[in-house]
C-alpha positions in Angstrom: 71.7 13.4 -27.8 74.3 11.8 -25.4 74.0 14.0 -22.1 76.9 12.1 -20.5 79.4 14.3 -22.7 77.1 17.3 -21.5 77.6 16.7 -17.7 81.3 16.4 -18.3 81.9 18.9 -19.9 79.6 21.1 -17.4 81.5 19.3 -14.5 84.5 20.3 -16.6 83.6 24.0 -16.8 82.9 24.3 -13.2 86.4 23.1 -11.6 88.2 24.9 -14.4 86.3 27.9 -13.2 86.7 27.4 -9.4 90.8 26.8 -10.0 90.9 30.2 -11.9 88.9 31.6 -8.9 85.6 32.5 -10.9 83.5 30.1 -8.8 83.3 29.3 -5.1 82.1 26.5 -3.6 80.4 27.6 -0.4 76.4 27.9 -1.9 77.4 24.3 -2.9 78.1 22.9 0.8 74.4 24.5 1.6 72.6 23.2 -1.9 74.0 20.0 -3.1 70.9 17.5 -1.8 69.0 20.0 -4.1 70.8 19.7 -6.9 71.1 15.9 -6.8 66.9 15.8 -6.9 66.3 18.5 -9.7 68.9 16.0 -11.4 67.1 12.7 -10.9 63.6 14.1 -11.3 65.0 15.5 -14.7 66.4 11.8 -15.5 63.2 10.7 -14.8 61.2 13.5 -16.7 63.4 13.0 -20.0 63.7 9.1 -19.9 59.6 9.2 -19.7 59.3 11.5 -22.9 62.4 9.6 -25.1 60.2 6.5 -24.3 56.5 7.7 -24.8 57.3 7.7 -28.7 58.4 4.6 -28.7 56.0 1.9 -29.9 56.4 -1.9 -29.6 54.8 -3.9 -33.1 53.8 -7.5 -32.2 56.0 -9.7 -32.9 56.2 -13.2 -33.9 55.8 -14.1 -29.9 53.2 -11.5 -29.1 49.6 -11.9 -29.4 48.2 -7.9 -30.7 
């Protein structure tokens, strides 16, 4: 699933929703830092499962 499209269209959402006055941005002055970390620990958490299925077969340059 490509999650780039996701965020843009989230990010998308929210300014649409702060020009038409459904959103204000003053909790987001307080807890951006937080936001940023759930993010990256996220990016970490779901790079770490897509990869734990993944498994490499020797190849003609790898001893098994």
């Amino acid at each position: 699933m490509n999650k780039s499209g996701l965020l843009l269209i989230a990010i998308g959402l929210a300014l649409l929703a702060h020009n038409l006055g459904w959103l204000s941005w003053q909790w987001l002055s307080v807890w951006w830092p937080l936001i940023l970390i759930v993010a990256g620990v996220w990016s970490i958490i779901a790079n770490r499962s897509s990869n734990s299925g993944k498994h490499t077969a020797p190849g003609p340059d790898r001893q098994s």
